[in-house]
ZAZA-581851 format. One line per 4 residues: number of its first residue (from 1); their letters; for each residue x, y, z of N, C-alpha, C, O. Coordinates in steps of 0.05 Angstrom, whole numbers, padded with zeros to 5 digits. Example, Ala and Ser with C-alpha at 12.3 -4.5 7.8 and 13.67 -1.06 7.14 Angstrom:
<atoms>
1> as> 00264:-00114:00156:00246:-00090:00156:00264:-00066:00156:00285:-00066:00169; 00257:-00045:00142:00273:-00021:00143:00258:00001:00157:00268:00023:00161
</atoms>
This chain:
<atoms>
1> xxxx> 01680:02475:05802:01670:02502:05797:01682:02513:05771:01667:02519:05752; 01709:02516:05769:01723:02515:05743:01712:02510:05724:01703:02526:05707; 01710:02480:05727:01706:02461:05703:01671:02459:05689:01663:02447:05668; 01651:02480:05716:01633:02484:05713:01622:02506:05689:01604:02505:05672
5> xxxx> 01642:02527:05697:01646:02549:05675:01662:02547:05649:01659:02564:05632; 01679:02527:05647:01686:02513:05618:01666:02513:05602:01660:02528:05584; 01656:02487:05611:01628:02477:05594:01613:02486:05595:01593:02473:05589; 01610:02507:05600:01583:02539:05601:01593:02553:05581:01577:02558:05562
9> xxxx> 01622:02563:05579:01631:02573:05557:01629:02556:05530:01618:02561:05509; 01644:02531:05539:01638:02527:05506:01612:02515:05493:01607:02511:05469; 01592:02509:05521:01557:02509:05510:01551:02527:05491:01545:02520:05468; 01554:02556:05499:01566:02583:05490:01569:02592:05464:01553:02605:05449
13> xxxx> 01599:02581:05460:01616:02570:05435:01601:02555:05409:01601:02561:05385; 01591:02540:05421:01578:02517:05408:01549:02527:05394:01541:02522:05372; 01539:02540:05411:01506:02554:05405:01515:02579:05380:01501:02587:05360; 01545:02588:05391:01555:02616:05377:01560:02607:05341:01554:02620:05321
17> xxxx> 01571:02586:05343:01578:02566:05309:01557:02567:05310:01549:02591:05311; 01537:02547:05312:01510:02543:05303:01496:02566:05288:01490:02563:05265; 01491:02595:05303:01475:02620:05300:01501:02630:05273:01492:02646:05256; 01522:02623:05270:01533:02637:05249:01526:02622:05230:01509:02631:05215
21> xxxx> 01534:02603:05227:01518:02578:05208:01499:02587:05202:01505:02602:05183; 01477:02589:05206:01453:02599:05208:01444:02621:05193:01425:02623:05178; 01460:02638:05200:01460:02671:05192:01472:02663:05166:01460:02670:05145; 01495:02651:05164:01504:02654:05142:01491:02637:05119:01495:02645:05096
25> xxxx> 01480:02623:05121:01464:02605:05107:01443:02628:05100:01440:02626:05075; 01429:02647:05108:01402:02656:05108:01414:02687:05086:01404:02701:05068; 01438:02687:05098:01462:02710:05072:01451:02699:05043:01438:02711:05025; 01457:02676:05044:01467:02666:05017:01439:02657:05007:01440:02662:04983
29> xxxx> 01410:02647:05014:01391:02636:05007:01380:02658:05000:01374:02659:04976; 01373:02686:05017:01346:02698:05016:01354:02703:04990:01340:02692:04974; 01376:02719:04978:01375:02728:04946:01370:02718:04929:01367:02732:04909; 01367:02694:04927:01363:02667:04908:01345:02662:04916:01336:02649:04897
33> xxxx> 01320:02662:04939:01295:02655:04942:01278:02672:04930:01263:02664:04913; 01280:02699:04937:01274:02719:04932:01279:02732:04896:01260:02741:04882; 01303:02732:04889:01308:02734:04866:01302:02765:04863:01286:02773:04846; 01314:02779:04877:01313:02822:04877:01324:02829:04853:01316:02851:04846
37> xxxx> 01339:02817:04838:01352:02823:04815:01330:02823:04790:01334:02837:04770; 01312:02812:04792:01295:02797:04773:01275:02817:04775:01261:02818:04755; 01267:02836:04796:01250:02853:04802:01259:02885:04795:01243:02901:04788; 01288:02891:04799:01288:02918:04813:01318:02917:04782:01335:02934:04788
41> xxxx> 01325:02905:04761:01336:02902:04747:01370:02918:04756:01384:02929:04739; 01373:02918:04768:01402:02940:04779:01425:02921:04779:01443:02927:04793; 01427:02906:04768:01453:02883:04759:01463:02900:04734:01457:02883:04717; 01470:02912:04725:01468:02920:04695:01475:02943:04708:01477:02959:04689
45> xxxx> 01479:02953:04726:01486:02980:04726:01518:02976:04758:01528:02995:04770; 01521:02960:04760:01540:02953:04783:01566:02946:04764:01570:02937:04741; 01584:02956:04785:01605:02942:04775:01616:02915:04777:01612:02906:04799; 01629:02898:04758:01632:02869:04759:01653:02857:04787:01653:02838:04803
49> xxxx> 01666:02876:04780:01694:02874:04797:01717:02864:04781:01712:02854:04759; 01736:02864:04787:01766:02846:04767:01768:02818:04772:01784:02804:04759; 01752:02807:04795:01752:02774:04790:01735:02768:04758:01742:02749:04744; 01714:02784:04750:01708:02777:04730:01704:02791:04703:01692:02785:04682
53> xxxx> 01725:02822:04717:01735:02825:04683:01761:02816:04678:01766:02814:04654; 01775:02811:04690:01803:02800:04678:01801:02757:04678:01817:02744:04663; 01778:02742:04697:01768:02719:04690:01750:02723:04671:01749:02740:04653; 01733:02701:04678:01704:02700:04664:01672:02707:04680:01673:02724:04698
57> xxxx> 01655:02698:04675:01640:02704:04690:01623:02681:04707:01604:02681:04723; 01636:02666:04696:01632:02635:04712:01655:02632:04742:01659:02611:04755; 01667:02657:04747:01690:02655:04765:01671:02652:04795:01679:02639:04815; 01648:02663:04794:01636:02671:04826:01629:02635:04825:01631:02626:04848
61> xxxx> 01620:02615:04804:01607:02591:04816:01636:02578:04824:01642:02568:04846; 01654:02582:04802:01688:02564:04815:01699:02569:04836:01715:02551:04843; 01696:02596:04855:01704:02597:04880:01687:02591:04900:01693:02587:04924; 01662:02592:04886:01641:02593:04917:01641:02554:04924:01635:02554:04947
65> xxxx> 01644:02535:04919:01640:02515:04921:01657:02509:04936:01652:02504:04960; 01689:02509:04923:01716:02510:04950:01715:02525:04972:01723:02516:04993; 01701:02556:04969:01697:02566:04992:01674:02546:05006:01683:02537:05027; 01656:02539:05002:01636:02530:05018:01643:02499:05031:01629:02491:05050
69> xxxx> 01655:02489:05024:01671:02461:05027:01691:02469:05048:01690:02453:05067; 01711:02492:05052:01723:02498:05067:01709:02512:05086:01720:02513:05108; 01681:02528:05084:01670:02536:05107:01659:02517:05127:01664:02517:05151; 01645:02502:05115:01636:02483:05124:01658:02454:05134:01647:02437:05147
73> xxxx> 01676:02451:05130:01694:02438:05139:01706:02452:05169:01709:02438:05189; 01710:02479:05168:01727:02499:05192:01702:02499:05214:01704:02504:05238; 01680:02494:05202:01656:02506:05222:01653:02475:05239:01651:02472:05263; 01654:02453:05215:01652:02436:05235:01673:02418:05258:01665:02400:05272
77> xxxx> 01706:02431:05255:01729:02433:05264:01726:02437:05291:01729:02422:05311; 01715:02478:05285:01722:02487:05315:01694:02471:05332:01694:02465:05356; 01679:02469:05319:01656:02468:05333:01657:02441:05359:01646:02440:05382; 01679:02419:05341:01694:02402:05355:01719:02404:05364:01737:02387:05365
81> xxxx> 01718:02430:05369:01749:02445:05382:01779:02428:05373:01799:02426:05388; 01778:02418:05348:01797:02419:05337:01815:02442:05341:01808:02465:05344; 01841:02432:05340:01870:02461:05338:01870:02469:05306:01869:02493:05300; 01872:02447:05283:01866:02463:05262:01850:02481:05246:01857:02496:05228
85> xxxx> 01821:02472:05257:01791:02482:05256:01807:02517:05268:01796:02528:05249; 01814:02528:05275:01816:02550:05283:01832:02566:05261:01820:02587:05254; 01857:02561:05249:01874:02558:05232:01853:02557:05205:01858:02567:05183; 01833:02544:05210:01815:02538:05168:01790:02569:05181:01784:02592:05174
89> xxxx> 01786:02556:05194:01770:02579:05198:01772:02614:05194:01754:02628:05184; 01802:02623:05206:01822:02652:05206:01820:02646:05171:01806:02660:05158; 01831:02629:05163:01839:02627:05127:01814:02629:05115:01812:02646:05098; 01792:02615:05120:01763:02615:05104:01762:02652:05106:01762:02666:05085
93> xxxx> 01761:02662:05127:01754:02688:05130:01769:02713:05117:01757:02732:05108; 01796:02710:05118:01810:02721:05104:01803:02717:05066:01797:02734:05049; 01807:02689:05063:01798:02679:05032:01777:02704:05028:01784:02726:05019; 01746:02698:05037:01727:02709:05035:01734:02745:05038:01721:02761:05025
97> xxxx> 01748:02751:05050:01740:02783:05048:01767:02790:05025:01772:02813:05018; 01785:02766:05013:01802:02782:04989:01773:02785:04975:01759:02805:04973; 01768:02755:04963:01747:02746:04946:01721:02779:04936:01713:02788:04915; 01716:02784:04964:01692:02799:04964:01712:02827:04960:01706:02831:04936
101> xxxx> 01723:02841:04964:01740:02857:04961:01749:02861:04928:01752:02884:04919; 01754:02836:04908:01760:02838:04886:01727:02832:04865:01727:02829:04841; 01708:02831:04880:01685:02815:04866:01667:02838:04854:01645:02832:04845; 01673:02861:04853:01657:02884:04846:01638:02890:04876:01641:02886:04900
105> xxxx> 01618:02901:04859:01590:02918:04875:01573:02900:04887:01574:02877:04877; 01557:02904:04910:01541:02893:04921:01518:02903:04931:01515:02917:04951; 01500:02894:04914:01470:02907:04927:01454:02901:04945:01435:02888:04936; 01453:02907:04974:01444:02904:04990:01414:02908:04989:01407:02929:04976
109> xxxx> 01388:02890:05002:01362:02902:04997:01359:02892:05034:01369:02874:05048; 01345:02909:05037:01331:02919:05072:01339:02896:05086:01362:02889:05081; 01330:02885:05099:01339:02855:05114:01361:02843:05110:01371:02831:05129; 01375:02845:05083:01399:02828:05082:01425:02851:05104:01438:02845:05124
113> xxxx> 01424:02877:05088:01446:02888:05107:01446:02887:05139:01469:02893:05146; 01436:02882:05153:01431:02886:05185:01437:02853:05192:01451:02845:05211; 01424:02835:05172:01435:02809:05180:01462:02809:05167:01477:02795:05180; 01471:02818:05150:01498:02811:05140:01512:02833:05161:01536:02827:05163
117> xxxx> 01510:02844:05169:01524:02861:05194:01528:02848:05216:01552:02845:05221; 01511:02837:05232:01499:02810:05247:01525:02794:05243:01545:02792:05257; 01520:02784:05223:01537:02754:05211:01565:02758:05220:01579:02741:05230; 01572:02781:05216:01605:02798:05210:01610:02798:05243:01625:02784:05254
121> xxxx> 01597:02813:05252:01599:02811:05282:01610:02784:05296:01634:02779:05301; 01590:02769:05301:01589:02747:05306:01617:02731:05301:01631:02723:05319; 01621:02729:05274:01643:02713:05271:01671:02733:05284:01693:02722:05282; 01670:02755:05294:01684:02771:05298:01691:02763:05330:01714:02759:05338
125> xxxx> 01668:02761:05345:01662:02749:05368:01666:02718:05364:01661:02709:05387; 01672:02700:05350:01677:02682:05342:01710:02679:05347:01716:02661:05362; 01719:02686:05342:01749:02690:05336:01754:02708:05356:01768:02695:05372; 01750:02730:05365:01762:02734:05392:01757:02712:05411:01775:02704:05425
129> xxxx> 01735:02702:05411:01735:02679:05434:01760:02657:05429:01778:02654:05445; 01757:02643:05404:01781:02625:05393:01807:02632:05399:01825:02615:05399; 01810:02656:05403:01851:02666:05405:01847:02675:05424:01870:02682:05430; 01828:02684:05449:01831:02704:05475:01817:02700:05489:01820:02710:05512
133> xxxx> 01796:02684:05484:01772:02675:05504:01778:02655:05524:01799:02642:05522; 01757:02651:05547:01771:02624:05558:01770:02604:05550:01770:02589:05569; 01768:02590:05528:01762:02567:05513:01792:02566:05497:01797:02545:05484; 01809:02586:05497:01833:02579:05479:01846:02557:05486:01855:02540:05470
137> xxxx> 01848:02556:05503:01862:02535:05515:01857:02506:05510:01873:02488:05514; 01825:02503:05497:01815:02477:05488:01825:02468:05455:01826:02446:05444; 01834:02499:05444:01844:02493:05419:01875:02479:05422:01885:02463:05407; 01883:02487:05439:01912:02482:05439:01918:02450:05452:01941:02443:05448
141> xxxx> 01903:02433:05467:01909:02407:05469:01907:02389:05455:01888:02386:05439; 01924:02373:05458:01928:02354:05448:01920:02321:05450:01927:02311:05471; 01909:02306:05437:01896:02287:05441:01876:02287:05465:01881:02277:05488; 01855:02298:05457:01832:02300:05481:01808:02285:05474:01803:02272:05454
145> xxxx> 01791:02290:05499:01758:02281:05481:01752:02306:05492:01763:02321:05508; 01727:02306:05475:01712:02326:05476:01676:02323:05482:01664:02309:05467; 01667:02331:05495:01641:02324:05489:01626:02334:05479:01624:02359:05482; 01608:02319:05461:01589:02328:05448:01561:02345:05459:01544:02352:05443
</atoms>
């Protein structure tokens, strides 16, 4: 019975990575599919932020690649309940909100804010589950299997 509600949770877990993945992927595409900047010209009136007045302006492609190599590394960690996947994951998230914190202005257009609200949540619920949920306990063993 226990062991019934484990693997319900981390079915759970597992569905919960996926939908952030997901979300977060759909963050980063629609503006670049879409191209709002190219329409509504309001780049030119935002602020840059100090990652790229005291760098250059090539600074957002040099972090986003390590960040994305490290997101995608932590996502596919916990997702195999790795103990350090939890540990890259807390760090990806922290990285990302200095990052976005020093990156200037951000222009939000209708759909992206409510899904990027969404996204924030989620990983929020993500990480309480990881440190407090009943699944912590899967982070913390040692030489296990896991099933896929």
């Amino acid at each position: 019975m226990l062991n019934n509600k484990i693997d319900k949770d981390k079915l759970f877990f597992r569905r919960l990575i996926i939908l952030v993945l997901f979300l977060s992927l759909l963050n980063i595409f629609i503006p670049h599919i879409f191209n709002f900047e190219q329409y509504y010209g309001l780049s030119r009136f935002v602020d840059q932020g100090l990652l790229s007045f005291y760098l250059n302006e090539k600074v957002d492609l040099y972090l986003s690649l390590p960040m994305s190599i490290l997101s995608l590394i932590s996502f596919i960690l916990i997702y195999l309940f790795k103990p350090i996947g939890r540990l890259l994951y807390l760090i990806n998230l922290i990285l990302n909100l200095i990052i976005i914190m020093f990156s200037g202005d951000v222009i939000e257009y209708g759909l992206l804010y409510p899904l990027g609200w969404f996204t924030n949540a989620l990983e929020a619920l993500t990480i309480y589950i990881m440190y407090f949920g009943a699944i912590k306990e899967e982070f913390n063993m040692k030489n296990k299997d896991t099933n896929l």
